[in-house]
C-alpha positions as CSV (number, residue, x, y, z in Angstrom):
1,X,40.4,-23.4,-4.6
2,X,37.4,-21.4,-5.3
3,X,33.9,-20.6,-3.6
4,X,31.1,-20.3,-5.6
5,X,27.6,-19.5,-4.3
6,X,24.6,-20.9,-6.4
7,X,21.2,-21.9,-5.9
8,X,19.7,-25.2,-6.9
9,X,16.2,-25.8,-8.3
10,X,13.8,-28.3,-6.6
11,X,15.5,-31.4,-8.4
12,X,18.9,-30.1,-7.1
13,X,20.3,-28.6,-10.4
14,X,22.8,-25.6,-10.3
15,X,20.0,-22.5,-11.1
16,X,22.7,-19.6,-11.4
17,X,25.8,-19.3,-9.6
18,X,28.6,-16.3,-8.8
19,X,31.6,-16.0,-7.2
20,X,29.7,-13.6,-4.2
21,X,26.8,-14.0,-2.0
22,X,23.5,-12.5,-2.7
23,X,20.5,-14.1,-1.0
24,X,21.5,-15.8,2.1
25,X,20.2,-19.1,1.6
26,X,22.9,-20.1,-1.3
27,X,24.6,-22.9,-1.0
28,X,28.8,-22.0,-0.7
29,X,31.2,-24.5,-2.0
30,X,35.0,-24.9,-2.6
31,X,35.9,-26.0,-5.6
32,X,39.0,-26.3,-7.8
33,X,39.6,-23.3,-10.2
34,X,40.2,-26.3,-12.6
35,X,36.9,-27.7,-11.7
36,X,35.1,-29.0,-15.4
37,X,32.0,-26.7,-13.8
38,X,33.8,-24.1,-15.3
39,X,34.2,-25.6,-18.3
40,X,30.6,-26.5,-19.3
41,X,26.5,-25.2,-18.6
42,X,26.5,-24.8,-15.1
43,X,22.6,-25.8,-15.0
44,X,23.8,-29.2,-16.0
45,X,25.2,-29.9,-12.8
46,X,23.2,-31.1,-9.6
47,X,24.3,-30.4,-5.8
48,X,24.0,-34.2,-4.4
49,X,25.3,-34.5,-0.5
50,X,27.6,-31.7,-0.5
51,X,29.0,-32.5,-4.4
52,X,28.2,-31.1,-7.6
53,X,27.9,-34.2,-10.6
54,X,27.4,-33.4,-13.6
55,X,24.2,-35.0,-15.5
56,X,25.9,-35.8,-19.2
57,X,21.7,-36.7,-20.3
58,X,20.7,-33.0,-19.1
59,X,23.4,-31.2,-20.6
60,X,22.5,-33.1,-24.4
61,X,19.0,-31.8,-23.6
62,X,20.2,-28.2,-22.8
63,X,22.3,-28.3,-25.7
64,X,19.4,-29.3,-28.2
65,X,17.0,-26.5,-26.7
66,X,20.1,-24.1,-27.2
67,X,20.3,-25.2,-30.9
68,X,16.5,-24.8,-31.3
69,X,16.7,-21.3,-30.2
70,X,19.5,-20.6,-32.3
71,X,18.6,-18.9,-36.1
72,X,19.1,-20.6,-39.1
73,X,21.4,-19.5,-41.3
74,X,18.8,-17.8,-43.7
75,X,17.6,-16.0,-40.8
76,X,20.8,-14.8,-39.9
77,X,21.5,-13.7,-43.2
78,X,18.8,-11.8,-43.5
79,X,19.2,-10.3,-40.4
80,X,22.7,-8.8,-41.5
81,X,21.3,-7.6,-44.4
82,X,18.7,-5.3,-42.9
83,X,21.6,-4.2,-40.6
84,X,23.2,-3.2,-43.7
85,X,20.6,-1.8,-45.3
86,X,19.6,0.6,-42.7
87,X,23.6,1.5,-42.1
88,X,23.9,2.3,-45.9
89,X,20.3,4.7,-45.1
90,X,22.1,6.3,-42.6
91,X,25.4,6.9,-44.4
92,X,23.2,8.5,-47.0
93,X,21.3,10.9,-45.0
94,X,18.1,8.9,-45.1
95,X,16.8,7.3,-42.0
């Protein structure tokens, strides 16, 4: 068994969470080290009477806003070639 300490936003949903206290009104909770909190976004999980449940709907919509924010594979490509580029520049003296 574990504590955590976390904080929950005004519809109850784990809003960050550590293994030490730092404001004083965080919620403390033992939970297994095996726990599948561990094992998935934390902020899909909502404190109800003393339990954490996970919410399978709010974690698809955290995982589609995580995809949004992610670059597309042009971008990303692009991105490593400007990296490049200016590595290259550097190599050569020119900056």
């Amino acid at each position: 068994m574990v504590k955590i300490y976390f904080e929950s936003d005004d519809k109850g949903y784990v809003d960050g969470w550590g293994s030490t206290r730092s404001k004083d009104d965080e919620v403390e909770l033992e939970i297994d080290m095996g726990h599948d909190f561990f094992e998935s976004d934390s902020h899909a999980w909502k404190y109800v009477e003393g339990n954490l449940i996970f919410d399978e709907e709010r974690n698809k919509e955290l995982l589609e806003e995580n995809d949004k924010k992610k670059p597309s594979k042009e971008e990303v490509r692009s991105i490593a070639i400007l990296e490049l580029a200016e590595r290259i520049a550097a190599l050569e003296g020119g900056e």
